[in-house]
C-alpha positions as CSV (number, residue, x, y, z in Angstrom):
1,X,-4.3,54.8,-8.8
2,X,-5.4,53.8,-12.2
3,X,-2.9,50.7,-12.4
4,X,-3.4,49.8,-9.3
5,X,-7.0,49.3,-9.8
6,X,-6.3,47.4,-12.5
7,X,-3.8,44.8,-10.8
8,X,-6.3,44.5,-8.0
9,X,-9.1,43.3,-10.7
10,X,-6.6,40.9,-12.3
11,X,-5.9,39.2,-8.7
12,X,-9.6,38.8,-8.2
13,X,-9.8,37.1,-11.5
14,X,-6.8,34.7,-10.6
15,X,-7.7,31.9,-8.2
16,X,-5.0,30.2,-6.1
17,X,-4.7,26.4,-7.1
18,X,-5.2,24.3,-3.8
19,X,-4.5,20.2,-3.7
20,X,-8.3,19.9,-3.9
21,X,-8.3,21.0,-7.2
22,X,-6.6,17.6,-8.9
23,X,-9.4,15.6,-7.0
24,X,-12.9,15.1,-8.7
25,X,-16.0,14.9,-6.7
26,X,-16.4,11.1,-4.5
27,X,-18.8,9.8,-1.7
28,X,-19.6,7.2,0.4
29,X,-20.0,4.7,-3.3
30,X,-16.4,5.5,-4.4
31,X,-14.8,2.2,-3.3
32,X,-17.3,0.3,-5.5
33,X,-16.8,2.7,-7.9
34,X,-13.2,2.2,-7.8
35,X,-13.2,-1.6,-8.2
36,X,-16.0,-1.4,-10.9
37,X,-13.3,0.5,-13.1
38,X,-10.6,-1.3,-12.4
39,X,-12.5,-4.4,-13.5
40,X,-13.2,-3.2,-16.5
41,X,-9.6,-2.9,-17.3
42,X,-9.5,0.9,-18.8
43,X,-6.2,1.8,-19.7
44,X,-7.1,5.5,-20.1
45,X,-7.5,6.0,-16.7
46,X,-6.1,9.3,-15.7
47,X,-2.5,9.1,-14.2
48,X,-1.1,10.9,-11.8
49,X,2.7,12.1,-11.0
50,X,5.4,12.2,-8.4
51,X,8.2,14.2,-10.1
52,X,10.2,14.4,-6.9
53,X,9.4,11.2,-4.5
54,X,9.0,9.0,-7.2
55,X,11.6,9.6,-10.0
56,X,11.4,5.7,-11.3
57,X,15.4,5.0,-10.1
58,X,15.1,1.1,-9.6
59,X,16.7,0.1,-6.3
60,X,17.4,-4.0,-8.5
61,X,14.8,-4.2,-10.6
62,X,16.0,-7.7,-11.2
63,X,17.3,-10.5,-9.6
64,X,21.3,-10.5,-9.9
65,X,21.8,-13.6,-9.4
66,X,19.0,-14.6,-11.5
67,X,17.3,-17.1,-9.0
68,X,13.5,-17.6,-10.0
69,X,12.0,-18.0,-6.5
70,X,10.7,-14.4,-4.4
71,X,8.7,-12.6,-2.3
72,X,5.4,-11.3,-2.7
73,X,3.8,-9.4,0.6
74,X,-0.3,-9.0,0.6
75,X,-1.1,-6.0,3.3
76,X,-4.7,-7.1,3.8
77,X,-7.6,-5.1,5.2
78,X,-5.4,-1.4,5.3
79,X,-6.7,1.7,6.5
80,X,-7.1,4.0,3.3
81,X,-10.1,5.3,2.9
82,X,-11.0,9.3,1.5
83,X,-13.4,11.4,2.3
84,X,-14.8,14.8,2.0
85,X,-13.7,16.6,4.5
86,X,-14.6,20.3,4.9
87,X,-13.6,21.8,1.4
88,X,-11.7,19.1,0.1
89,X,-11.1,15.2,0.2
90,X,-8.1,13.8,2.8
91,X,-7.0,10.4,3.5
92,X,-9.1,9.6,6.7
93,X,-7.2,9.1,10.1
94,X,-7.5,8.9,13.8
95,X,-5.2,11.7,14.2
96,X,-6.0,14.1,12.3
97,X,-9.9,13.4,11.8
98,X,-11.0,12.3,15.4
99,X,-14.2,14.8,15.1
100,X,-15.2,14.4,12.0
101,X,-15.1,10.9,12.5
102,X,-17.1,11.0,15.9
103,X,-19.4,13.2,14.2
104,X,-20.1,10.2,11.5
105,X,-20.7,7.5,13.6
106,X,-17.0,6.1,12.9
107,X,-14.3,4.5,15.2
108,X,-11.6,6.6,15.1
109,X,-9.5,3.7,16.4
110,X,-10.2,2.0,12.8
111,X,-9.0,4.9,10.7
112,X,-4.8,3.9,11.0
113,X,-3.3,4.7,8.0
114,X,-0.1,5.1,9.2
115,X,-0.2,1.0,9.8
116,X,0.2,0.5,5.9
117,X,2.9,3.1,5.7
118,X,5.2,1.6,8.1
119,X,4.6,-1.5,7.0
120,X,5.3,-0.7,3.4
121,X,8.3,1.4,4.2
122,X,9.6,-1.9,6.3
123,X,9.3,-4.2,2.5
124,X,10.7,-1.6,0.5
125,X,13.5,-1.2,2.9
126,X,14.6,-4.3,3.1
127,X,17.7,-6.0,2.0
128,X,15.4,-9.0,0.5
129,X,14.3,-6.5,-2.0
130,X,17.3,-4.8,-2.0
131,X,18.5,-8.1,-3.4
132,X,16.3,-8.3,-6.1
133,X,14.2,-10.7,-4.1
134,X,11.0,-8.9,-3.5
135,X,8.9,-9.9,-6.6
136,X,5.8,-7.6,-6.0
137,X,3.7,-6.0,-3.2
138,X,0.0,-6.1,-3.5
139,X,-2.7,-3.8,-0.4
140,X,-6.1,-4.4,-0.1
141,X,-8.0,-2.0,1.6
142,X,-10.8,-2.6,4.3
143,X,-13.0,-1.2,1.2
144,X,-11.6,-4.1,-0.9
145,X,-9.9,-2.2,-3.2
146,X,-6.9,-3.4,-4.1
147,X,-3.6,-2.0,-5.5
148,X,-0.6,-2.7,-6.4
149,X,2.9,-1.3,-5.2
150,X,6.1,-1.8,-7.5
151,X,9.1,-3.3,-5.9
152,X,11.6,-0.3,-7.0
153,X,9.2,2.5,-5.4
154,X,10.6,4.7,-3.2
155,X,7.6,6.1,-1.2
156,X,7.5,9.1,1.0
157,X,9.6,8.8,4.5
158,X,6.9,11.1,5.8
159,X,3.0,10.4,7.0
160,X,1.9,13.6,5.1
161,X,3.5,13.0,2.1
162,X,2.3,9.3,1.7
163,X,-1.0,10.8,3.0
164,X,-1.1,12.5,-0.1
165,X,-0.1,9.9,-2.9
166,X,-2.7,7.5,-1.3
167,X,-5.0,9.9,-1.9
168,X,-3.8,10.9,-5.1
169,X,-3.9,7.0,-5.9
170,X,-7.4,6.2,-4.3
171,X,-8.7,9.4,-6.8
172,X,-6.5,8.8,-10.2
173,X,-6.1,4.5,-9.7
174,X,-2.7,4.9,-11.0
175,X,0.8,7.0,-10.2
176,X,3.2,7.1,-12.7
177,X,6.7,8.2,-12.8
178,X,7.8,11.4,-13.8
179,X,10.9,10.4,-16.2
180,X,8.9,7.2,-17.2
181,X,5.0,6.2,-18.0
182,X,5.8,3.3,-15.6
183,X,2.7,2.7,-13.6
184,X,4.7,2.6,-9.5
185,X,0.8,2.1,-8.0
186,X,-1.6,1.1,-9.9
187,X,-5.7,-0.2,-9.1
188,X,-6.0,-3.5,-10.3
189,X,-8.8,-6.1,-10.1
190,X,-10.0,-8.4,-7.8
191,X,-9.1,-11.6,-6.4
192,X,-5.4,-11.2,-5.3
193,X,-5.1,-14.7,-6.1
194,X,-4.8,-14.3,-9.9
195,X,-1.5,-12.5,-9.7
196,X,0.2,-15.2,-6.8
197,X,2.6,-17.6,-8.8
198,X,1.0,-21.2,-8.7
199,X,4.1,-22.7,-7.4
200,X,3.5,-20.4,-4.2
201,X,3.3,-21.2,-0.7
202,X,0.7,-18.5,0.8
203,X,1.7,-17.9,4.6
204,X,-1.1,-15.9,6.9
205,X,-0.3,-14.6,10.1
206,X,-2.5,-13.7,13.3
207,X,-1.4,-13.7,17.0
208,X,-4.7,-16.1,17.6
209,X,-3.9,-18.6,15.1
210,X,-3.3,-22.1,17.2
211,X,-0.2,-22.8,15.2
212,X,3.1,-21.0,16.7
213,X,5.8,-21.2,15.3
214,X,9.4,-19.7,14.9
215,X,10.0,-18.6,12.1
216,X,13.8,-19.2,11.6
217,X,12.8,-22.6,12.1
218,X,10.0,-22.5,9.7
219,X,11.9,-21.0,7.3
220,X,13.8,-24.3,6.8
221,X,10.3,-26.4,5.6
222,X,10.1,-24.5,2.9
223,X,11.3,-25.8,-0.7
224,X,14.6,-23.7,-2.2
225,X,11.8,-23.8,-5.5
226,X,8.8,-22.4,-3.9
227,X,7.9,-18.8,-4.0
228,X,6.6,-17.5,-0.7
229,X,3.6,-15.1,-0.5
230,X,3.2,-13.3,2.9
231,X,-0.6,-12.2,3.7
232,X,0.0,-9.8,6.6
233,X,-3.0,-7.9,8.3
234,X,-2.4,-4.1,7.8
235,X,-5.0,-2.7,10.2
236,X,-5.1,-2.3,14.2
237,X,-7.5,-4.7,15.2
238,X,-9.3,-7.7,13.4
239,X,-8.0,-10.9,11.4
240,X,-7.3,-11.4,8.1
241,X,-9.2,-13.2,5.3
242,X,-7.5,-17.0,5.6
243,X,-9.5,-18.2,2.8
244,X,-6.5,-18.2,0.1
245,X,-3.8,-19.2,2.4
246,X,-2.1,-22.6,3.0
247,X,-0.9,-22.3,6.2
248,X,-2.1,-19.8,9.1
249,X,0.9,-19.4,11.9
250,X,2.1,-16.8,14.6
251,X,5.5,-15.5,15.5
252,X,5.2,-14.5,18.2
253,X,3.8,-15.1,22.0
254,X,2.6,-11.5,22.1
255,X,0.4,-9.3,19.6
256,X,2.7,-7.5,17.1
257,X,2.1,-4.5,14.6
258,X,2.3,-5.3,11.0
259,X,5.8,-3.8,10.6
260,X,7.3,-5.9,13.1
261,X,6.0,-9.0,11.9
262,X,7.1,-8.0,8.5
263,X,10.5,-7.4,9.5
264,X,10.8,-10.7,11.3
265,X,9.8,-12.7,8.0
266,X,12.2,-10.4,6.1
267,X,14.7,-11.6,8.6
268,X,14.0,-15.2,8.4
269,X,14.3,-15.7,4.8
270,X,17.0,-13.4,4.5
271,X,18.8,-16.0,6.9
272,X,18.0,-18.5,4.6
273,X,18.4,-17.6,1.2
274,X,21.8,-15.8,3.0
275,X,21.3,-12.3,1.9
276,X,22.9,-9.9,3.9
């Protein structure tokens, strides 16, 4: 009876470690709070890991046949925003926060993470970055903060688990491999505009823009030289800033989601610079 006493008095002592436990205590201010430390260009911010999604195994981390002209994809005004949500913090969405949502005054119909994911997924998978092609891919959330999402990254297949490293993200501003100190997604300062190539053609697309186009036949105005930046909205309804872009075109005769619109671009340049 004795030593079972004393086990029971040890277990109360030990406290089962829950996800919330890596997080540190946000509110409503923690998107400003974000960007105000990513502008101040810390380098000790805390890093976080993904031994097993993320072991740092480039899929080309360079071009093989060394041509200097890419791809750079801007998901603009995505979904990710964290909250505190009964115990601990979560990635905020329709589906699984509808009530809590309701509760605070919020549109659940705003709160689509699972926009950015696809549309992610749908770049990384691609045989332009397959081919080395894909020179970087840069989110900005409806917050305005803005990240950036390494080429060679192989995110989670699954909602939950990308759930989790956006949060993870969004909390630490950086996730590292685990064999390397490579930063895969990292916070990085405001305007996107400083990291696009100056010898860029930025392309915008919205189903109400005036210009239609195909983009096959785009495809083929466009300089073998120039590298082509891609500003594709990332959210379910709205339009995307067109303040940065030099041209502003749609696809398509009927609304499309972001992944589809990004896998019709992949599609037309592939065709182009004949990767297959």
């Amino acid at each position: 009876m004795k030593g079972k006493k004393r086990k029971n008095s040890e277990a109360k002592n030990v406290r089962e470690v829950s996800p919330e436990d890596e997080f540190v205590e946000q509110d409503e201010p923690h998107a400003a709070k974000i960007l105000k430390t990513a502008a101040s260009d810390d380098e000790d911010v805390a890093e976080g890991t993904l031994a097993d999604e993320l072991p740092g195994i480039p899929l080309l981390p360079q071009d093989p046949k060394g041509n200097k002209n890419g791809v750079i994809f801007v998901l603009e005004k995505a979904s990710l925003e964290v909250a505190k949500v009964g115990k601990g913090y979560q990635l905020l969405s329709a589906e699984d926060h509808t009530n809590f949502l309701k509760k605070n005054n919020k549109n659940p119909a705003d709160y689509r993470p699972d926009i950015a994911h696809q549309a992610l997924l749908t770049i990384l998978d691609s045989p332009l970055n397959k081919a080395g092609r894909l020179r970087a891919v840069y989110v900005k959330t409806q917050k305005g903060v803005l990240f950036e999402v390494k080429p060679h990254v192989r995110l989670p297949r699954t909602y939950k688990r990308f759930a989790g490293i956006m949060l993870q993200l969004l909390q630490k501003l950086s996730i590292t491999a685990a064999s390397k100190r490579e930063k895969l997604l990292r916070v990085i300062k405001n305007p996107v505009t400083q990291y696009l190539p100056t010898n860029s053609r930025k392309i915008g697309f919205s189903y109400s823009s005036q210009k239609s186009v195909t983009m096959s036949n785009y495809m083929n105005t466009v300089g073998d030289d120039e590298n082509l930046v891609f500003v594709v909205g990332a959210m379910a309804h709205g339009k995307i800033d067109q303040e940065y872009t030099d041209d502003y075109v749609s696809i398509s005769d009927y609304p499309l989601s972001a992944a589809w619109c990004i896998a019709e671009v992949c599609m037309a340049v592939q065709g182009k610079w004949k990767i297959h």
